[in-house]
C-alpha positions as CSV (number, residue, x, y, z in Angstrom):
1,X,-6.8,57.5,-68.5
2,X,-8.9,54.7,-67.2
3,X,-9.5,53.1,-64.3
4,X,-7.5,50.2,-63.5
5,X,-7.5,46.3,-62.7
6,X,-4.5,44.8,-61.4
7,X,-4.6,40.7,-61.4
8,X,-1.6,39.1,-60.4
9,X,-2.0,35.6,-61.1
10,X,-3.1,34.6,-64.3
11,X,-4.7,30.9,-64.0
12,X,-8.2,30.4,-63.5
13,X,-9.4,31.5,-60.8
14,X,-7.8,35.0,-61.2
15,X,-9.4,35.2,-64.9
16,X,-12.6,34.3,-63.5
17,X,-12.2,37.2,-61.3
18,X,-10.7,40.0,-63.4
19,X,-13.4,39.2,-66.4
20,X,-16.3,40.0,-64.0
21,X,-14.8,43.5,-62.8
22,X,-12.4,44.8,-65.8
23,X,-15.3,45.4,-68.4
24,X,-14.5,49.4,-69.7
25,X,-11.2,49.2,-67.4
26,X,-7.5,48.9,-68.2
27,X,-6.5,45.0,-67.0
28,X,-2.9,44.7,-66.3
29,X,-2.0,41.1,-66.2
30,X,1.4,40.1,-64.4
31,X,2.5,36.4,-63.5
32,X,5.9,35.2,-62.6
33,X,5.9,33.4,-66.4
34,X,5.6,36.5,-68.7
35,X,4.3,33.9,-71.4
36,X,1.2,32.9,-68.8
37,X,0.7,36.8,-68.8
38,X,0.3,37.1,-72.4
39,X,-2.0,33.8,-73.1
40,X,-4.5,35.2,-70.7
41,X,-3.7,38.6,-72.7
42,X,-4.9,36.8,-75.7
43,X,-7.9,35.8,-74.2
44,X,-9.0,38.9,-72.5
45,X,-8.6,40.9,-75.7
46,X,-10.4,38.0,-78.1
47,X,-13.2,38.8,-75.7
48,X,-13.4,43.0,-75.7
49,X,-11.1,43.7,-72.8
50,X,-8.3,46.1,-73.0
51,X,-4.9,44.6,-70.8
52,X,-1.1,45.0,-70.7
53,X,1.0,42.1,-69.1
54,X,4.0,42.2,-66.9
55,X,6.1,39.4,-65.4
56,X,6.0,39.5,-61.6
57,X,7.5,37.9,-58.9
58,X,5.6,38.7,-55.9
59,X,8.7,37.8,-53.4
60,X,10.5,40.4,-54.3
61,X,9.3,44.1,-53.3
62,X,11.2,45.6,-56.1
63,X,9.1,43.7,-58.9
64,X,6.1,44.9,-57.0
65,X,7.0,48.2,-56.7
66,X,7.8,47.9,-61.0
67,X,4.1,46.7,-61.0
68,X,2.5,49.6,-59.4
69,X,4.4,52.2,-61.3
70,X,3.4,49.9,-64.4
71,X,0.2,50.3,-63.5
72,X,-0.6,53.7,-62.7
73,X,0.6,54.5,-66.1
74,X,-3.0,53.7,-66.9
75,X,-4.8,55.7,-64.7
76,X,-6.0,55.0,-60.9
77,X,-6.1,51.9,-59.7
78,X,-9.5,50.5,-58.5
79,X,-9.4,47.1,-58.3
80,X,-6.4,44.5,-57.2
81,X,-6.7,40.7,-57.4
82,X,-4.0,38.4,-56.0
83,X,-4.2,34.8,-56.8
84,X,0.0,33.8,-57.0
85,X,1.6,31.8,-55.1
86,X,3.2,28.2,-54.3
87,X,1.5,24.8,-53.5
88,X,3.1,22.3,-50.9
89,X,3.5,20.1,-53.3
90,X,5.5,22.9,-55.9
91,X,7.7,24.3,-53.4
92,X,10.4,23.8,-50.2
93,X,9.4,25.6,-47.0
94,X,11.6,28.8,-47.9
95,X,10.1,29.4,-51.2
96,X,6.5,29.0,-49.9
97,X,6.7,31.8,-47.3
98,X,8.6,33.9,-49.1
99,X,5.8,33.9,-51.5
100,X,2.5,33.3,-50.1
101,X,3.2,34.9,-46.3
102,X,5.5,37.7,-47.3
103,X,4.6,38.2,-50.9
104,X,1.0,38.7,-50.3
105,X,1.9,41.0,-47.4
106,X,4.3,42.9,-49.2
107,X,1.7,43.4,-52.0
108,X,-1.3,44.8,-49.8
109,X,1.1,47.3,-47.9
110,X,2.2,48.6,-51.5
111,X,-1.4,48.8,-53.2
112,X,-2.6,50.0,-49.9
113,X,-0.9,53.2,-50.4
114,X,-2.1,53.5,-54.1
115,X,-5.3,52.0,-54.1
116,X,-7.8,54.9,-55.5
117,X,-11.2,56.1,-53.5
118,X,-14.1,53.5,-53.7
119,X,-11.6,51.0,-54.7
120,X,-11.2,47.2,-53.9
121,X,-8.9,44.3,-53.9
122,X,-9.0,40.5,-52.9
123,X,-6.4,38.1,-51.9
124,X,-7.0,34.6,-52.5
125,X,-5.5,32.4,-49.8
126,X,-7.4,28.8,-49.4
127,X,-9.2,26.3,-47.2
128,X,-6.0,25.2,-46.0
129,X,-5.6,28.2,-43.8
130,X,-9.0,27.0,-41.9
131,X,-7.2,23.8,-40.9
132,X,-4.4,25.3,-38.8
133,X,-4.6,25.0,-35.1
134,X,-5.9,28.0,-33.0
135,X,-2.3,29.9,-32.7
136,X,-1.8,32.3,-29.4
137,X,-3.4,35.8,-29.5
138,X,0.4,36.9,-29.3
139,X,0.8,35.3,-32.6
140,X,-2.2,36.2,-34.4
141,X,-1.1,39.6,-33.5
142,X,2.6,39.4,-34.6
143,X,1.4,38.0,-37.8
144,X,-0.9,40.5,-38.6
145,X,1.1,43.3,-37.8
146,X,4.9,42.8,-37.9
147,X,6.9,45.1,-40.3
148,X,6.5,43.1,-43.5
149,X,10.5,42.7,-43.4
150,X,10.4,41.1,-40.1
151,X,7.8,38.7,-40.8
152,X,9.5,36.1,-41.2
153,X,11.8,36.4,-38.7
154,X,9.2,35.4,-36.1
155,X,10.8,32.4,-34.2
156,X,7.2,30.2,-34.8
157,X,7.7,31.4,-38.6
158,X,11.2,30.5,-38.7
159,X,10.8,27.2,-37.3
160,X,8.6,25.8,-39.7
161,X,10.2,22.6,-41.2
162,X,7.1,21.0,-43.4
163,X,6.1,22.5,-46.1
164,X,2.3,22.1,-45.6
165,X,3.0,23.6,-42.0
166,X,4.4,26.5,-44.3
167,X,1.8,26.8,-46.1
168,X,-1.4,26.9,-43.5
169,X,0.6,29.0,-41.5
170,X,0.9,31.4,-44.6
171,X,-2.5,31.5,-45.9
172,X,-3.6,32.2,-42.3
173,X,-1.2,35.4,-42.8
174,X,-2.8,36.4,-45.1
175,X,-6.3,36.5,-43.6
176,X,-4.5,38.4,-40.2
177,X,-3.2,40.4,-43.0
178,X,-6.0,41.5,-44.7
179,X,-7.5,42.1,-41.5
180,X,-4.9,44.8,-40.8
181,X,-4.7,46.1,-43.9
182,X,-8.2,46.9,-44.1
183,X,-7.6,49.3,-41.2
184,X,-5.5,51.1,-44.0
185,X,-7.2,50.3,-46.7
186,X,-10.5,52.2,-45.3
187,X,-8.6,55.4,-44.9
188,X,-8.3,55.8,-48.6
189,X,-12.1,54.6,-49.0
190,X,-11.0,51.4,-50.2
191,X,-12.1,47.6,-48.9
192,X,-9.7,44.6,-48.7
193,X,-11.0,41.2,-48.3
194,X,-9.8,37.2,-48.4
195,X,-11.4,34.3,-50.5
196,X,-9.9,30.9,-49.2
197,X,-11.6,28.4,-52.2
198,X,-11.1,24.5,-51.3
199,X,-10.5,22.4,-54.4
200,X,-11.7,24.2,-57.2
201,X,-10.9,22.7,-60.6
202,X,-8.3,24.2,-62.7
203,X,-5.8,22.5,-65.2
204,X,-3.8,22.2,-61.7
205,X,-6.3,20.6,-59.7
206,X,-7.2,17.9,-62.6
207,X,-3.9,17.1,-62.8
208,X,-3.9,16.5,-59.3
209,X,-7.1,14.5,-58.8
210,X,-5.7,12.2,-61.8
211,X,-1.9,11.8,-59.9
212,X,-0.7,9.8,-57.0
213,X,-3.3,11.7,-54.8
214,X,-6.2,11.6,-56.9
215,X,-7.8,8.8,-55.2
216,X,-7.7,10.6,-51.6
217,X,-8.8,13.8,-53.1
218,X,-11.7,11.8,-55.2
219,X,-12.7,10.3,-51.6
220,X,-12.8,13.4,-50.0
221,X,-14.4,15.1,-52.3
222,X,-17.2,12.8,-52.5
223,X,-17.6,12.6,-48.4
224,X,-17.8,16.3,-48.5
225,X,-21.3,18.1,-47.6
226,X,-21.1,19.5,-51.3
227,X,-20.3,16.3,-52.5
228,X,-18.0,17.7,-55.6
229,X,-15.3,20.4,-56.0
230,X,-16.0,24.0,-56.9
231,X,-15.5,25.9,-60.3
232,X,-13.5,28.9,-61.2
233,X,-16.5,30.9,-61.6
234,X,-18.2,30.4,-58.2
235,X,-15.0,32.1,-56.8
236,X,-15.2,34.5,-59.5
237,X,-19.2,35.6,-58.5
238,X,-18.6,35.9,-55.0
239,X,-15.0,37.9,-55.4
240,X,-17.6,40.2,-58.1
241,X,-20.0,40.7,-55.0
242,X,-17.3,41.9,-52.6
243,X,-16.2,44.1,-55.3
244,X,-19.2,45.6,-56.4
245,X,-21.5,48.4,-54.9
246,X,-23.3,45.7,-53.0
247,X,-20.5,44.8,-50.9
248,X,-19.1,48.1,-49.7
249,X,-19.8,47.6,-46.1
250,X,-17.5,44.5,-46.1
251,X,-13.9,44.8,-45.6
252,X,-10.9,42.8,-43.4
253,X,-12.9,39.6,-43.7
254,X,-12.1,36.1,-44.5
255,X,-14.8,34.1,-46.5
256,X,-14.3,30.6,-46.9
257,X,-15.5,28.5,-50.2
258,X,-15.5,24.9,-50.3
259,X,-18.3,23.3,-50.2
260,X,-18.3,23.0,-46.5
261,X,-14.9,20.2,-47.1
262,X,-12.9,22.3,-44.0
263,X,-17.0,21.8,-41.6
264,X,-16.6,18.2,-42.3
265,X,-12.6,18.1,-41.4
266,X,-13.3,19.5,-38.1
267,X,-16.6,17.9,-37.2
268,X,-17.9,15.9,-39.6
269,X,-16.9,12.7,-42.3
270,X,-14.0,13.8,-43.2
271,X,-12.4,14.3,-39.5
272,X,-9.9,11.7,-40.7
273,X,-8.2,14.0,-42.6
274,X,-6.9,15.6,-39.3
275,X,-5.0,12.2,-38.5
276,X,-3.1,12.8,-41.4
277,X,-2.3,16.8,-41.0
């Protein structure tokens, strides 16, 4: 029995994250395509790592449940990395919170009863979540701690219409959620934190900056205090930091990686960007 790394997710940023904390662990790989599961398989073992892969769907709390059981198999689980979910531009409004709000949630209240002593997980949620409005204390709360079955239930939740609405109101879940969580989390000696990476580029995110869009994300890009988009592995070191040793006194927070693109939306060059959210 070894000790375990669960990633679901399978696309680059979830690589980059797994490869820098599954070294002499068991790597389960799940991903709602089975066949992206097994190409990052390929990859993993070409370079020394041992995984097994799993299709997932994280909407559903049976197929996570399947994934825990799937993973204990292997031993204790140590380490859990969630990088699924939907894009505004991938999905309708029902789809994205039934992935990226209650999916996510769903997935820390399950590996929160399983997660082993001295153990870890992240939860990559985005920039995006950083451009939402201040919401009420009432809400903050509601979202943070509502029975994951009633989550989205919530009349604000349910009235959601636009699909980027959806998903800032999502990925700020899932930092309230992680928040929470890591009230749990701590009782089993475990941390739980968020990443929220701006545009980072993956096979995604080229295609994106070479579509209909490109131009407006080239622009603000460019105006950005970073003045280019992040890679893969700059998500990847600082998710290895919060994992590690080193970051054991850190748990329930949010940290926010994008070259300082969501600074400049609120109070800088790219404040234009608001007139169009």
């Amino acid at each position: 029995m070894k000790e375990v790394v669960v990633l679901v997710g399978t696309g680059s940023i979830g690589q980059a994250i797994a490869r820098r904390v599954g070294a002499g662990k068991h790597v389960v790989l799940g991903d709602l395509k089975l066949e992206a599961a097994q190409k990052a398989s390929e990859i993993f073992e070409g370079a020394g790592f041992e995984t097994s892969t799993i299709a997932v769907d994280i909407s559903s709390r049976e197929s996570i449940l399947n994934l825990v059981e799937h993973a204990q198999k292997f031993g204790a689980i140590k380490n859990v990395i969630c990088a699924a979910g939907v894009s505004p531009s991938q999905a309708p409004v029902d789809a994205i919170l039934k992935v990226d709000m209650y999916g996510t949630a769903v997935l820390l209240e399950e590996f929160g009863k399983v997660i082993a002593d001295g153990g870890s997980g992240i939860i990559i949620s985005s920039q995006s979540g950083h451009r939402l409005g201040a919401l009420t204390e009432e809400q903050n709360f509601q979202l943070a701690t509502s029975p994951t079955e009633e989550l989205l239930d919530l009349p604000f939740v349910k009235a959601i219409t636009d699909t980027l609405k959806a998903y800032q109101y999502s990925k700020r879940c899932n930092v309230l959620r992680v928040m929470y969580e890591a009230t749990i989390w701590g009782k089993r000696g475990a941390t739980i934190n968020s990443i929220s990476p701006g545009i980072i580029i993956t096979p995604l995110a080229a295609d994106e900056l070479k579509g209909s869009r490109g131009e407006g994300y080239r622009k603000m890009l460019k105006a950005s205090p970073a003045g280019r988009a992040g890679t893969p592995d700059e998500v990847g070191d600082l998710a290895e930091f919060l994992m590690s040793s080193r970051g054991r006194f850190i748990s329930g927070a949010d940290f926010l990686i994008d070259g300082g693109t969501t600074a400049s939306y609120w109070f800088g060059d790219l404040q234009y960007l608001r007139k169009t959210h």
